[in-house]
N, C-alpha and C positions, 0 to 999 in steps of 0.2 A: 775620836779615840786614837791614841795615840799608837805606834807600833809598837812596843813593848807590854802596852795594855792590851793589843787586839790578840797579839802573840800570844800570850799567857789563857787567855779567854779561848783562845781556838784549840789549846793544845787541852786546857780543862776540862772542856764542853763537847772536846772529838767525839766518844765514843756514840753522840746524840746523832754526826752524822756519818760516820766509817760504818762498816757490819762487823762488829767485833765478833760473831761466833762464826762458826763453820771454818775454824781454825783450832790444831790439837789432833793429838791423835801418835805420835811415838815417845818413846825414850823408857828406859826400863823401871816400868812401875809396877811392882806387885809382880805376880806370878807370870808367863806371858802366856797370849793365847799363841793355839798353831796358827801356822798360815793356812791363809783365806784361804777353801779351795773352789777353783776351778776345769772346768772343760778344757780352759788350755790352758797347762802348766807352766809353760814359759812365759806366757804374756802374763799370766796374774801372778807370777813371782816376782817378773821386774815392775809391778806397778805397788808392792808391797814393803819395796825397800825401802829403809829407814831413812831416813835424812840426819846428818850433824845439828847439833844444838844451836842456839847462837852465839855469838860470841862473850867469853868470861865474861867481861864488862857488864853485860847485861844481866847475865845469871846471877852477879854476886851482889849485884844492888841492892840495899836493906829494906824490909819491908815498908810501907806506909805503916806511921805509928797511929792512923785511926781504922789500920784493918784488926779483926780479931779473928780469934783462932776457932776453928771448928772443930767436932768430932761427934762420933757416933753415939748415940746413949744408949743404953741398957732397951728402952722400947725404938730401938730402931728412929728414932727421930733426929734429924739432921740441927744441933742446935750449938749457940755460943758455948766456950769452954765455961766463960767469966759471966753469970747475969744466968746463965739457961735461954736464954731468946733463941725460940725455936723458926727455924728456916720454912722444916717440910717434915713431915712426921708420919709414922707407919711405912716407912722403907719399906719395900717390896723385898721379899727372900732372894728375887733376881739380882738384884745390886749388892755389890758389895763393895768394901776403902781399896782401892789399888795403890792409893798416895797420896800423898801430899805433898802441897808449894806453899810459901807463906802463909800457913795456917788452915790453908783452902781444902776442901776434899774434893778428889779425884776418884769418881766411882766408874766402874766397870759393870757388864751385864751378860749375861749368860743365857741361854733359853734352857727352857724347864725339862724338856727332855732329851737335850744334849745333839739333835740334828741343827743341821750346818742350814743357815738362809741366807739368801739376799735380802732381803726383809722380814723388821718384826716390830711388832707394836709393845711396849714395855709396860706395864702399869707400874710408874715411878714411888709416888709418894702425895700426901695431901697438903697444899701449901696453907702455911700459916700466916697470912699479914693480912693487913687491911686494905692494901690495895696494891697493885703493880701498872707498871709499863713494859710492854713487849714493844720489842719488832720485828713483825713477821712478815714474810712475804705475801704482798698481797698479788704478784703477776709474775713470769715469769723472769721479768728484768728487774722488778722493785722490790724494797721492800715499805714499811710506814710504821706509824707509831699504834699498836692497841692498846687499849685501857681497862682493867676489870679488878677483879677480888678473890676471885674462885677457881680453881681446876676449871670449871665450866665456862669459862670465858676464855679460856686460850682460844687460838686460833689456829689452823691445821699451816703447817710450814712456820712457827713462830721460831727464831733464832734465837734470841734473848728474852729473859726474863729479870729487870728491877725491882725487888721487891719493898714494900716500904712496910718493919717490921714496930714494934713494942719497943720502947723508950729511949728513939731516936736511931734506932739501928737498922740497914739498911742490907738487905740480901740479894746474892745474883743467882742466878740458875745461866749454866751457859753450855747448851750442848757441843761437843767437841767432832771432830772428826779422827778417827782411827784409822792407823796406819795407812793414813795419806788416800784413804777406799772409801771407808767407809761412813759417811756423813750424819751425825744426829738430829731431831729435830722435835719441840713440844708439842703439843695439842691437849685438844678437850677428853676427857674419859670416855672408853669406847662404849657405846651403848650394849653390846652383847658380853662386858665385863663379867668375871666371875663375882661371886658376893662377896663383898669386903672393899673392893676397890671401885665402886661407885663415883668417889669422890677422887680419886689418884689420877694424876695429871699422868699424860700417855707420853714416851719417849720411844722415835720412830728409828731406831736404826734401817738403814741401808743403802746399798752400795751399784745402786743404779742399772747393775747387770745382772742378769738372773743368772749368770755364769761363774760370778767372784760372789762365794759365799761364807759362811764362818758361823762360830755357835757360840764363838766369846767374844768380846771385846773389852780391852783393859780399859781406854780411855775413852766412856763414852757421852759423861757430864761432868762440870766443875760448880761444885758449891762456894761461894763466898760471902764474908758479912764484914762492914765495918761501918762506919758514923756519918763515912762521908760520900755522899752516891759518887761524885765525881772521881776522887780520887779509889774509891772502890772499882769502880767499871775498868778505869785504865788499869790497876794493879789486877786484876782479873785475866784482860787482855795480854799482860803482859807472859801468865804465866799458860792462859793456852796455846801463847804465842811458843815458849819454851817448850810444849808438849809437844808440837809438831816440826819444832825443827826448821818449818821452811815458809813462816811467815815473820816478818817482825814489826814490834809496836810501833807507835807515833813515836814517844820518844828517840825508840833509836834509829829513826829515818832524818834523813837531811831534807826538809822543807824545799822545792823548787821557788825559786824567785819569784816567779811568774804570781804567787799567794800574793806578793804584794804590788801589783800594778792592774791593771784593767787588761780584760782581753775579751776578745768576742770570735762567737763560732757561726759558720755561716750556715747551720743544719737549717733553722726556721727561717730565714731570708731566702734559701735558695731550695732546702731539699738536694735531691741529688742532681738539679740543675748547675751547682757551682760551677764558675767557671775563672779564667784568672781574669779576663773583664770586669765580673761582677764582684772578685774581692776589692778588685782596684776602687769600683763604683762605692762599695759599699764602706771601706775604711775611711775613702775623701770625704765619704758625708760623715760620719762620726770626727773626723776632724772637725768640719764643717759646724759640728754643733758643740766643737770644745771638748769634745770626751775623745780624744786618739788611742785608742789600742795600744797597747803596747808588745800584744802576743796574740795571733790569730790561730785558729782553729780550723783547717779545710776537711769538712765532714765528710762526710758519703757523698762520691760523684766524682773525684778524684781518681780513680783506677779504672784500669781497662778489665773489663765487664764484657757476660755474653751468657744469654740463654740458653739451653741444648739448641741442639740443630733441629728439636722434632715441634717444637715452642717458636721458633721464628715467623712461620711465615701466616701467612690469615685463612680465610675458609674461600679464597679463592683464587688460590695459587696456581692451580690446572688453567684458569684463564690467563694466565702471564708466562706460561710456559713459554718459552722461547723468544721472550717478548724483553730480554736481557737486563741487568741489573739496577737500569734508569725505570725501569717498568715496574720491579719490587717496590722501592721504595717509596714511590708517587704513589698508588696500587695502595700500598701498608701507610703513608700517610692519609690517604682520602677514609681507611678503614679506622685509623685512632681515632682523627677525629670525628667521624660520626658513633663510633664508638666511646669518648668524650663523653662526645655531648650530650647521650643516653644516661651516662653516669654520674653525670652532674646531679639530673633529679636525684639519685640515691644520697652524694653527697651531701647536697644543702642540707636534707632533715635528719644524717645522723650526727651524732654527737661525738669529738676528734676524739675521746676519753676511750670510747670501747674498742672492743678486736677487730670490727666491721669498720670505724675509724681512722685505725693505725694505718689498714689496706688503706684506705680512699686519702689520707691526708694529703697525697700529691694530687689529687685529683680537686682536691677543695683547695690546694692553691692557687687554681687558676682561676675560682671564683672571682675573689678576692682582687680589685683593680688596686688596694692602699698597700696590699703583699706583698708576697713573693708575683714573681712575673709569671704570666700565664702556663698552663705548659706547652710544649711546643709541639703540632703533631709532626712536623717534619725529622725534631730531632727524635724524638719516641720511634719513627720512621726508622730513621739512620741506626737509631742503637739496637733494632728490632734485625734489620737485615745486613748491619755490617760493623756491628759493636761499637762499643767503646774502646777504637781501635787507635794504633799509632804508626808511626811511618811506615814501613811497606804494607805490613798487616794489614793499615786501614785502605793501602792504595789499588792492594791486588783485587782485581772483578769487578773496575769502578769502569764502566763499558760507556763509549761517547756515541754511540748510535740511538736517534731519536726517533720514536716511532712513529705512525703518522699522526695526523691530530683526532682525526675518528674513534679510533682505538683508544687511545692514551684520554678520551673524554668516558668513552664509554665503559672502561674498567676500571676510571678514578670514581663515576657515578656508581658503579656496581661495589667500588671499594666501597664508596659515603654508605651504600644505604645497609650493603653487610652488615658493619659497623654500628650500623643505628639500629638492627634487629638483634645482634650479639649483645649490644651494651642495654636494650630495653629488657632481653631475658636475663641478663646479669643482675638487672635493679629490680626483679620480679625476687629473683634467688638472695639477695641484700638486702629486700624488707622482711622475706619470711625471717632470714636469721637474726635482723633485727630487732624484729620486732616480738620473735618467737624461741629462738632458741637462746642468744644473747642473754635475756632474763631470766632461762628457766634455770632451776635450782640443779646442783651437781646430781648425776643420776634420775634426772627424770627423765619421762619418752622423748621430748623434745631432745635432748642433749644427747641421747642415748641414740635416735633415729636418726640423725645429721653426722655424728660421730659413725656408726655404722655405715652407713650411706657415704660419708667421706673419701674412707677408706677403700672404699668400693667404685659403688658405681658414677660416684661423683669427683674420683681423684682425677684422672684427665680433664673433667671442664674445671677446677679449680684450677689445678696446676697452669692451666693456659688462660685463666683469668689473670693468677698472680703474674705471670709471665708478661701480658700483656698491659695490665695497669700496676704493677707494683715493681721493686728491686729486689723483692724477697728469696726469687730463683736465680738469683741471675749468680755468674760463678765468675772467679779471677783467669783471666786469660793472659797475663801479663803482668812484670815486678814491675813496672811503667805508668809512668801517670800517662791518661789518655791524650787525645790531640786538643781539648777545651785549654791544656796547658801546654800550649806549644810557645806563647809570646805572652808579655804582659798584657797584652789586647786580645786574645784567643775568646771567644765567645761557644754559648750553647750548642749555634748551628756551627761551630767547627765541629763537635764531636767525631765523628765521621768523616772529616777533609782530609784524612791521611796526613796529615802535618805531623812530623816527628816531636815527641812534647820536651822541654825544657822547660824543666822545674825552676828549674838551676835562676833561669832567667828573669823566672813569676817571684820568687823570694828576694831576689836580689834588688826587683822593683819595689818590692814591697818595705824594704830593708832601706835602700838610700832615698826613695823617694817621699813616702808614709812613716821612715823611724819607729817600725817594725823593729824590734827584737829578737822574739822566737815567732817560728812558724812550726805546727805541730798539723800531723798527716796522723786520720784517722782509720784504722784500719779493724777488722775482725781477727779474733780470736785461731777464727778456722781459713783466713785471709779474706773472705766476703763473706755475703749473707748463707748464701747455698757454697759456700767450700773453692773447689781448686776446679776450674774445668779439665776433662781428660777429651775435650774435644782440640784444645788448642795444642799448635805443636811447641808454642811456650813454655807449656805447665809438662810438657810431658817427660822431662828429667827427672819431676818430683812423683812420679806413680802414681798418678792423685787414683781412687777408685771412689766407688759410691756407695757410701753409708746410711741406711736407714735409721733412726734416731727415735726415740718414743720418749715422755715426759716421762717423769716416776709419776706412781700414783699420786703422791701429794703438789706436784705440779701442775696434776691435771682437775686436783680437785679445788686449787684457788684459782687457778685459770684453763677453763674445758679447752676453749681452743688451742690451747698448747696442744689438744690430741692433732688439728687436724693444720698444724702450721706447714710451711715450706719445708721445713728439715725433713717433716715427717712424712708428707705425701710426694714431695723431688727430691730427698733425701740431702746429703754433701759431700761435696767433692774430697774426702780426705785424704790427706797427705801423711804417710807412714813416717819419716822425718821429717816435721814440723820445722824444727832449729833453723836444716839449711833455707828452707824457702823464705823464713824471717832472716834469717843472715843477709840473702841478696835482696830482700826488699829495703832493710835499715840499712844496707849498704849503698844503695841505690838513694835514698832520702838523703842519709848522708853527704853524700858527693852535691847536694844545695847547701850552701854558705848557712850557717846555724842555723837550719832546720832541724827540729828534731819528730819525735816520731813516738804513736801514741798507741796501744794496743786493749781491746776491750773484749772481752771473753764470752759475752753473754748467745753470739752467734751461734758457738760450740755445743752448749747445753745439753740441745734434744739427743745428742751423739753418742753409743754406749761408752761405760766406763770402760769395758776393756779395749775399747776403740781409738776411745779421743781422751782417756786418761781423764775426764772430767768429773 
């Protein structure tokens, strides 16, 4: 296919793979509501302000001539001007026209006796077609395509709705976001409905914090219909893009280059093993096989990382007492790996798909001889008791006194068998949830009793589970790539060598030697998985503190373990001015020869709105 035909097909067919809703929500439509209110005034006023529109150019573009025009009918039914093809019919007395954009309606919602929420469930309206495509989130990162006919087939966190109506015309439902707070979202009709709206598809306002509340919302869904689904969804997008001010469409984005040449990311080769060895290893053989990269992707495992200080050390630290910082980490490596190799069993029989999965997929890499490379218990070791550190940072308390061989045998054996009784009651606690709460239905005992008990009396041994086989706690301790990128040769067991890292160096290898192009550095939202450490003297310019995070209800209800993830039971490191810490980190990427720099939001999530502005 040629580029101008792939072009035209990718720009047609976007809205299949972008998330075109949870976009909308300012500009003066209809009446306005007050401001949201909150517990603290100053924080939920600056997260309330408007944003400018986009630019003319976009606003004044004429409409698609196969969208048609809506409006309200006399029975409250959402239908074409031209033809009567009804969208959704019996409007609920909640909604009501705030506006209109090329032809579209822009409905607004109110609650019935005028008190202010953080959340409410709407009884919208009953859809009229034959059938639809949503997509709605099915986890807390994803979302996918559902399929049905009815109000009764939504699905709780649906974003979008394509309707396919009566004599070739085609309808969107696309829930909006309101003034930049507060988020929309469909589902199935609530079982404890009042009578009449049995069948009315449910619209979830809310605003993530039980703090930032409100009782109206001008922009809270957009109706559209015309002939052509594709060009319908983009003209859709376009105009919730207009509502909010501070997103904008495919069209008026400039395409990165990168869309048209090959590139590869080293997350499933390496995990957060990466290292600059192994991109070098990895691009020669993609040469090797006639397919060169043109643009590489260095995932997770690239940054200087570190667990709290109370998460380091193993269950027999009191015998290494005094026994200096060659004794930690031999000690903590004899403990991963018998701890490993306990965890293995759990690995093999679950499936990489689920929440119990996600945790172990570094641990099933080392299964795997055709994979990724095993993992290492030395460097699990190294990054356990002296981070994912770089020049002095990684050099300070690296102590050359060896202990005798007595000792240093008998506390590596006492490390192994630790190790092997922690990781065998770990894989005890990894089949129940596998096999037991993983599958039980939202709000049953199962989900209900592990979720309870999480939060309780089981948040310490998970927290030091996740700490001990997973990245999910681990916090940024530095704008610095770690010592694995200290050369174009820098390997796993560098982590911890105290080698000052240059990036500067791995790119430039990568660039004259491989014909490299771009280099993109992947980073979180909130700068790692668990946030900013306030234990490092790095991070401590930026104030980082610790924020507890809780899903909304409908996050928790397509994915339960969102209740009892990292964010939620280690909390994250948040940073009050976010801008500057991104400043010197894209400052810092920057200064490597055309590298550029990739940022992904999903870490932030669990974080409140009036917190983390999410």
């Amino acid at each position: 296919m040629g580029h101008n035909a792939w072009s035209r097909l990718h720009r047609r067919r976007a809205w299949s793979r972008n998330r075109p809703a949870s976009v909308g929500g300012t500009g003066p439509l209809g009446s306005p509501c007050p401001p949201a209110r909150s517990s603290d005034p100053p924080r939920a006023a600056s997260l309330l302000q408007t944003q400018p529109g986009l630019e003319p150019s976009i606003q004044e573009q004429e409409p698609a001539s196969s969208l048609l025009d809506l409006h309200l009918t006399a029975d409250r039914d959402v239908a074409t001007v031209e033809g009567g093809v009804v969208l959704a019919s019996a409007l609920t007395g909640q909604a009501r026209v705030t506006g209109t954009r090329r032809g579209m309606l822009i409905l607004g919602m109110e609650t019935a006796d005028g008190a202010a929420t953080a959340i409410e469930d709407f009884p919208l309206a009953k859809l009229c077609c034959s059938r639809f495509v949503a997509g709605a989130r099915m986890k807390l990162w994803w979302q996918m395509p559902r399929w049905g006919s009815t109000s009764h087939d939504i699905t709780p966190e649906t974003q979008f709705l394509l309707l396919e109506l009566e004599d070739g015309v085609y309808g969107v439902v696309l829930p909006l976001i309101d003034r930049r707070t507060f988020r929309g979202t469909l589902r199935y009709p609530r079982p404890d409905c009042r009578p009449g709206h049995e069948d009315h598809m449910v619209l979830r306002i809310e605003s993530g914090d039980s703090d930032v509340c409100s009782e109206c919302w001008d922009k809270a869904v957009l109706f559209a219909a015309g002939t052509d689904p594709y060009v319908l969804m983009e003209e859709a997008v376009i105009v919730a893009a207009e509502c909010s001010g501070t997103a904008k469409p495919l069209r008026a984005k400039t395409l990165p280059p990168t869309l048209d040449s090959f590139g590869w990311c080293s997350w499933d080769s390496f995990y957060s093993t990466v290292s600059a060895q192994g991109l070098d290893d990895a691009v020669r053989g993609l040469r090797a096989q006639g397919t060169p990269p043109r643009w590489v992707v260095i995932d997770d495992g690239w940054q200087c990382t570190q667990v709290d200080a109370a998460y380091r050390d193993d269950p027999l630290k009191a015998f290494r007492r005094g026994n200096g910082e060659e004794s930690s980490t031999n000690s903590r490596e004899s403990f991963v790996e018998g701890e490993f190799e306990a965890l293995e069993l759990a690995a093999r029989g679950i499936p990489a798909a689920g929440s119990a999965g996600a945790m172990l997929r570094e641990v099933r890499s080392s299964l795997d001889p055709e994979g990724a490379p095993p993992i290492d218990a030395e460097m699990m070791a190294l990054q356990k008791t002296g981070g994912l550190a770089t020049g002095e940072e990684g050099r300070r308390g690296r102590h050359l006194w060896r202990r005798p061989f007595v000792i240093s045998l008998t506390l590596d054996l006492l490390g192994y068998v630790g190790g092997r009784i922690t990781g065998f009651f770990s894989f005890l606690l990894i089949m129940f949830y596998q096999n037991v709460v993983d599958p039980a239905p939202t709000g049953s005992w199962p989900a209900r009793l592990w979720t309870w008990a999480a939060l309780r009396s089981l948040r310490e041994p998970l927290v030091q589970f996740m700490a001990d086989s997973t990245n999910f706690t681990r916090r940024l301790t530095s704008v610095r790539a770690n010592s694995k990128f200290s050369s174009p040769r820098a390997r796993p067991e560098d982590v911890s060598s105290g080698a000052p890292a240059d990036l500067a160096s791995v790119v430039s290898h990568l660039r004259s030697v491989h014909g490299v192009a771009w280099v993109v550095c992947w980073h979180a939202l909130s700068a790692y998985w668990s946030g900013v450490s306030w234990e490092s003297p790095g991070m401590a310019r930026y104030a980082p503190r610790l924020v507890y995070g809780a899903p909304t209800p409908g996050v928790a209800e397509v994915e339960p373990s969102a209740a009892w993830n990292p964010a939620v039971l280690g909390g994250v490191g948040w940073v009050g001015d976010m801008g500057a810490l991104f400043e010197d980190m894209h400052a810092y990427l920057a200064a490597a020869p055309r590298a550029t720099r990739c940022s992904w939001t999903s870490a932030a999530t669990p974080a409140p709105a009036s917190r983390s502005g999410t």
